[in-house]
C-alpha positions in Angstrom: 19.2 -73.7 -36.6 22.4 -74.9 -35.0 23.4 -77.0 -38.5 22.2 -74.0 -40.1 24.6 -71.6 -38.4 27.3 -74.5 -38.2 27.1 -74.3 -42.1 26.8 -70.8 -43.1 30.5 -70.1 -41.0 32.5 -72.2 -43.2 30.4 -71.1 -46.6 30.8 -67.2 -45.2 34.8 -67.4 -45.1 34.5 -69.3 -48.5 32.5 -66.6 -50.2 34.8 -63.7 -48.8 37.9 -65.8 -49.3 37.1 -66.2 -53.2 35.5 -63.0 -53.3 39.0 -61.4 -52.1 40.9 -63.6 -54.3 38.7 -62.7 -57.6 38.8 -58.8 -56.9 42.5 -59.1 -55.4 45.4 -59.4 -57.5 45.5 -56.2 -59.4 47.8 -54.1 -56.8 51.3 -54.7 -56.9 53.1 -52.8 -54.2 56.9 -52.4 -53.1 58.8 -50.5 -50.5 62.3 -50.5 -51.8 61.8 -47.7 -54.1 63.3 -44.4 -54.4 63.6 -40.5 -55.2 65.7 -39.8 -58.1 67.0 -36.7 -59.2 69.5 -36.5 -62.0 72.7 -35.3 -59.6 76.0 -33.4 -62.1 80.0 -33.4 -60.4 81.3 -29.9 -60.8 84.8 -29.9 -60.8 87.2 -27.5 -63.0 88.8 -28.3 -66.1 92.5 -26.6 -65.1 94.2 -27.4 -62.0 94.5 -24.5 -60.3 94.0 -22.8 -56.5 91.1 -21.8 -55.9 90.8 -17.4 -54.9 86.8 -17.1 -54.8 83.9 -19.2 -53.8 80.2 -18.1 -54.2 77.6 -20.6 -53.3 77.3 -22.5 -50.1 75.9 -26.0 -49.2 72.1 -26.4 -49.9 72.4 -23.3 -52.0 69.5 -23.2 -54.8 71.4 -21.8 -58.1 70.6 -21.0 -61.7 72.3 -22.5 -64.8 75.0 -20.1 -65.5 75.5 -19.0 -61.7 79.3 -18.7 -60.7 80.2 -21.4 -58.0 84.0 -20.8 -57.8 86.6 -19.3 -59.4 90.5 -20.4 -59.4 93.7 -18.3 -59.8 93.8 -16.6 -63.1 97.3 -15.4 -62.9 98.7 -18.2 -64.3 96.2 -18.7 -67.4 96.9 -15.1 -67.8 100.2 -15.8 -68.6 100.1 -18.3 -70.7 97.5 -16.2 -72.8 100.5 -13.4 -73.1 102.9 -16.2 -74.0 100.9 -17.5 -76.7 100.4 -13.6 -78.3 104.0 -12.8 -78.1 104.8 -16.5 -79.8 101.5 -15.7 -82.6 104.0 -12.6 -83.3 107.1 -14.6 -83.3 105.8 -16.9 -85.4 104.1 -14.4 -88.1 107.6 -12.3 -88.1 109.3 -15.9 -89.1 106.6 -15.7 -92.2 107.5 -12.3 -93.3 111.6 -13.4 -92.5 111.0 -16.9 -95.0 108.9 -14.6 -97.6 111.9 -11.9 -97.7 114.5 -15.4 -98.0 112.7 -16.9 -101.2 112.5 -13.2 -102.7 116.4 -12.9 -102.1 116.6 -17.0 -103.3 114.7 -15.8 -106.6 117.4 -12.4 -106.9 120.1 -15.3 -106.6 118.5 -17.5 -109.0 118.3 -14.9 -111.6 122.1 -13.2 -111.0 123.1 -17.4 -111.1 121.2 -17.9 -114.6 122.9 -14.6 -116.2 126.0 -15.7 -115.1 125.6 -19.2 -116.9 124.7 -17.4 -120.2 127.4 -15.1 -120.1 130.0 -18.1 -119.4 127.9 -20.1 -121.8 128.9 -17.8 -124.3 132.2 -16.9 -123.5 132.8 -21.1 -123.5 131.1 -21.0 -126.9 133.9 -18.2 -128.5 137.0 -20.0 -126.9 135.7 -23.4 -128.3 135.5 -22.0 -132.0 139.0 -19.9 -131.2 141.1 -23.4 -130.1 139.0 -24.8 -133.4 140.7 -22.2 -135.3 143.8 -22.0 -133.9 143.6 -18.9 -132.7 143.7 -19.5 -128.7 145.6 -21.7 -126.5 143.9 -24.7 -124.9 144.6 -23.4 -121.3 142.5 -20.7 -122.0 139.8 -22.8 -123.0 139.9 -25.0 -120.5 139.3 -21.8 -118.4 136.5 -20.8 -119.6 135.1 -24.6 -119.1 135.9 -24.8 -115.8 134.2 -21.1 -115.1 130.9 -22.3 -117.1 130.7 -25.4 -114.6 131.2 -23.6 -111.5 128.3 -21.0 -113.2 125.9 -24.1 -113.5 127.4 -25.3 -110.0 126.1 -21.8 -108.4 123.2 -22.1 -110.3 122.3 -25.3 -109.1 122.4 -24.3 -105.6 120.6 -21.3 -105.9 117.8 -23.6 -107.2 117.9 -25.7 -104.0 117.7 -22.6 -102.2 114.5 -20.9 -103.8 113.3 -24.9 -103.0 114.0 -24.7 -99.5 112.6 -21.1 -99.5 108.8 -22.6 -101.4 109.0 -25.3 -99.0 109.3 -22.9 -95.8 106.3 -20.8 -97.3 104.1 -24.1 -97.3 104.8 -24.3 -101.1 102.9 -20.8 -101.8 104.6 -18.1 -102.0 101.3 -15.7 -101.7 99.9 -17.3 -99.1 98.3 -15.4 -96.3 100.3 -14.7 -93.1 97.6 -16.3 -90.9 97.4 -19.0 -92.7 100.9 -20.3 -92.5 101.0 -23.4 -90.3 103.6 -22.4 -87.8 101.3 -19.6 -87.2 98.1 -21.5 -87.1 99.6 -23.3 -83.8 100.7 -20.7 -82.7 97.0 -19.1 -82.9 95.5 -22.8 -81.9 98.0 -22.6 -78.6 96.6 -18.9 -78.0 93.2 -20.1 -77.9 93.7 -23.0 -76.1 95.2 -20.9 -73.3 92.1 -18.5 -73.8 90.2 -21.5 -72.8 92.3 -22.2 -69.8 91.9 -19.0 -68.6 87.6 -18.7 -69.1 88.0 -22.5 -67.5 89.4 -20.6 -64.2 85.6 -19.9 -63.5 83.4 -22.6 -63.2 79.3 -21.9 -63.8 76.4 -24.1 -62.8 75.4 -26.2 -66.0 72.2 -26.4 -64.5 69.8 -25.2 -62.4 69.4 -27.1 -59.1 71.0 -27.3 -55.6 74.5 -26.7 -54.7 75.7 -29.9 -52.5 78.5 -31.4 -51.4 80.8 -28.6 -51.0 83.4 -29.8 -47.9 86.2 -29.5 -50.7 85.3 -25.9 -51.6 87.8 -23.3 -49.9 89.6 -20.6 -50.5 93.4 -21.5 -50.7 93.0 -25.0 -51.8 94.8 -26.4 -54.8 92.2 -28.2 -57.0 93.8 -30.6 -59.6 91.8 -30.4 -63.4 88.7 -32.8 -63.3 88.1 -33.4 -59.8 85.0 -33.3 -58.7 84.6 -30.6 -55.8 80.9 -29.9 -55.7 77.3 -31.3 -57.3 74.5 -29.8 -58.5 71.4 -31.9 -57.6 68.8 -30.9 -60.8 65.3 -30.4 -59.4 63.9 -29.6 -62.3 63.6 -33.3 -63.2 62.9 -36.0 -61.1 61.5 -39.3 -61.2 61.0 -42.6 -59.0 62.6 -45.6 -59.3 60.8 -48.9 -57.7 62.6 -52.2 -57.5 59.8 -54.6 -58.2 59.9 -58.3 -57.8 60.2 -60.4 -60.6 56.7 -62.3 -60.2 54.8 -58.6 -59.9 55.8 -58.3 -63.6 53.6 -60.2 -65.0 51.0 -58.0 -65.9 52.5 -54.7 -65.7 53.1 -52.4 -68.7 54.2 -48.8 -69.2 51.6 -46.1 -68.5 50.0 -48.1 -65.6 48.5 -45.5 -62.6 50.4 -45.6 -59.5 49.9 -44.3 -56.0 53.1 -42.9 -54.2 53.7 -42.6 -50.4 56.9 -40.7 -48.8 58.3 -42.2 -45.6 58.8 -38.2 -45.0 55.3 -38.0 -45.5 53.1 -40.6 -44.7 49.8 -38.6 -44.4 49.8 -38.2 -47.8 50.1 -39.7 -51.2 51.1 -38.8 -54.9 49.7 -40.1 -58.3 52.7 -41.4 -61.1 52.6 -43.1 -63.6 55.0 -46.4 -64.8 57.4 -44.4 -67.5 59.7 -47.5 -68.5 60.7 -51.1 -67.0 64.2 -51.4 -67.0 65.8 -54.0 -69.0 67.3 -56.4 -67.0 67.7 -57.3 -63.3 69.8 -55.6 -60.8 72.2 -58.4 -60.7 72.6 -58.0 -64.3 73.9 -54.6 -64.3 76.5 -55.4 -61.0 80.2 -54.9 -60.9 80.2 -58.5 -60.3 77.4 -60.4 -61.4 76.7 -63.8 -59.5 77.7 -66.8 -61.0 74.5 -69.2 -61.2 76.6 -72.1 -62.9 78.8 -72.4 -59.7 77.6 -75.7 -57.3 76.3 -73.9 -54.7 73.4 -71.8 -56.2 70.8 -70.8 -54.3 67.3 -69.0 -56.1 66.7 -66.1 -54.8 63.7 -63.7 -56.2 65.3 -61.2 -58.7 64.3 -57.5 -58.8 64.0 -55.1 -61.8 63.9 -51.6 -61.7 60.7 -49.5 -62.9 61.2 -45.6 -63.4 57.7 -43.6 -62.3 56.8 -40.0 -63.4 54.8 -38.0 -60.8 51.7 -36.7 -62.3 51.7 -33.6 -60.5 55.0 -32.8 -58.6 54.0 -31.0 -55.3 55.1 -27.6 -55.4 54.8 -27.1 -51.2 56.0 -29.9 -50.5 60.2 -30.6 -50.7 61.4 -33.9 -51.8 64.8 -34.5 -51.6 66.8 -36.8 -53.6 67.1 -40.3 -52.1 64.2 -40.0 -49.8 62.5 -43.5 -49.5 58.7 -44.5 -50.9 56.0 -46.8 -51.0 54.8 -48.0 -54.6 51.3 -49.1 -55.4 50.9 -50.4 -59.0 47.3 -50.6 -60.1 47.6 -53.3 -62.9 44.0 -53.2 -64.2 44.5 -57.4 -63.7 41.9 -59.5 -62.1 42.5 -63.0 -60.8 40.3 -65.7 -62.2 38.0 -68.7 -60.3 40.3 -71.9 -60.0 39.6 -74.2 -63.1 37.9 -76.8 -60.7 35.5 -74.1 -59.8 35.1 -73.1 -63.3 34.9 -76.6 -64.5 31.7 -77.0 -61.8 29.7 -73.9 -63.2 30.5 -74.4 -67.1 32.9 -71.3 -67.1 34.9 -70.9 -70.1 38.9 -70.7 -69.5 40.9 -67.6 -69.3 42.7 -66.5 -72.0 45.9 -64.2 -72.6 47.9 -63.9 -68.9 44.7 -65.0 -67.3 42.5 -62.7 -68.4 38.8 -63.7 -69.6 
């Protein structure tokens, strides 16, 4: 009996030991994982000072909600600016369109004038031919024909100049002359500027961050002031050791534990496995060629989806978690042990 129990202690512990290893294995777990929520920067398009502030820190809003709203004075008189120069600019239209009518008056009065000294040059020529007027009168009327065509000439460049100010059409639409198109485009531009003096949640979420909100402060255009933290979506991300890849796939269940809330747990499942390594994606990634490398165990990023996002039960963005992978993956007997009993080898990744 002695040899007996002396025996069975060392068989017990191997049973359980490769019991546990067989059915062990298939949990991967990590406990540098995280909340996520998708987090937006609010900051306003215009510098301006800001006259109104609506929300306050930890604030839930809706998308659309007003947060703050800057001076509108000055937007509001650059928008008058920009009518009185849309007027300006179509009165210039009307002012080019009255010059190439007056151009094409000129042009006309300039061609009647050639023909008549055309003509008159045309009855001195067959007079001094004749004999019956001097040459200094004919060289009169030559000179007057040139300065006619001389006259005419330039009225032509000025009906030219005229077209050219009227965008080469002379029918075309006021509003569609380009001087007054920027000067419409600079009107609505300023319209923009002043409807950018009020800044709107883009989403739905909570208002945090808000230190640089107050009343008085000069805010210049694009800094951030505020975030919105978006509840509505929200996810966790797990930084898993490279070896507990092996046999994990998208879809996998998952088990979820809060270090807010430790009594209880949450079902997810894997979403994606991100494409690198940390290091991969680092401001400065570590140079492995250098003499003085040292291995160190790389970790990848996997995004979970909770299953069922508690509705009681607030989770705040950041907070930090306990992942449980079930695989589905059982380890196999050692080949010695299946060389002994005749069992045949595992196939793909292990798996029988």
């Amino acid at each position: 009996r002695r040899i007996a129990l002396m025996a069975s202690v060392p068989i017990a512990l191997a049973v359980g030991g490769g019991y546990l290893w067989v059915t062990g294995g298939r949990i991967v777990s990590t406990d540098n994982a995280y909340f996520q929520q998708d987090k937006v920067s609010v900051g306003p398009d215009v510098a301006g000072r800001i006259v109104e502030v609506a929300v306050r820190e930890n604030q839930q809003v809706e998308a659309g909600q007003l947060l703050f709203r800057l001076d509108p004075a000055p937007f509001e008189l650059s928008v008058r600016q920009a009518d009185a120069a849309i007027a300006s600019a179509r009165l210039k239209v009307e002012q080019l369109r009255a010059a190439h009518s007056e151009s094409l008056a000129a042009r006309r009065a300039a061609q009647q004038e050639v023909e008549y000294r055309q003509r008159d040059f045309d009855r001195q020529d067959k007079l001094v031919k004749g004999g019956f007027a001097t040459q200094a009168r004919y060289d009169e009327a030559l000179n007057e024909l040139r300065a006619a065509q001389q006259r005419l000439a330039v009225t032509e460049q000025t009906v030219a100049s005229a077209l050219a100010g009227l965008g080469g059409d002379p029918e075309i639409p006021t509003d569609r002359h380009p001087s007054v198109l920027e000067a419409l485009a600079r009107r609505d531009q300023a319209a923009l500027d002043l409807a950018h003096a009020t800044v709107h949640a883009p989403a739905a979420g909570i208002v945090s961050q808000t230190a640089r909100l107050q009343v008085g402060q000069f805010t210049p255009a694009g800094t951030p002031v505020l975030s919105v933290v978006r509840t509505q979506d929200a996810w966790i991300e797990a930084n898993f050791k490279e070896t507990d890849l092996t046999y994990m796939a998208v879809g996998q269940p998952a088990t979820i534990a809060f270090d807010a809330y430790p009594d209880r747990t949450f079902t997810a499942r894997i979403e994606s496995i991100g494409a690198g390594t940390g290091s991969e994606f680092s401001l400065l990634p570590a140079q492995n060629a250098t003499g003085n490398w040292v291995k160190v165990v790389q970790r990848v990023p996997v995004r979970l989806r909770l299953e069922k996002p508690p509705a009681r039960v607030p989770l705040r963005t950041g907070l930090s978690a306990d992942v449980a992978v079930d695989t589905g993956h059982a380890r196999t007997l050692p080949s010695p042990i299946r060389s002994a009993f005749g069992l045949p080898a595992p196939d793909d990744l292990g798996e029988d």
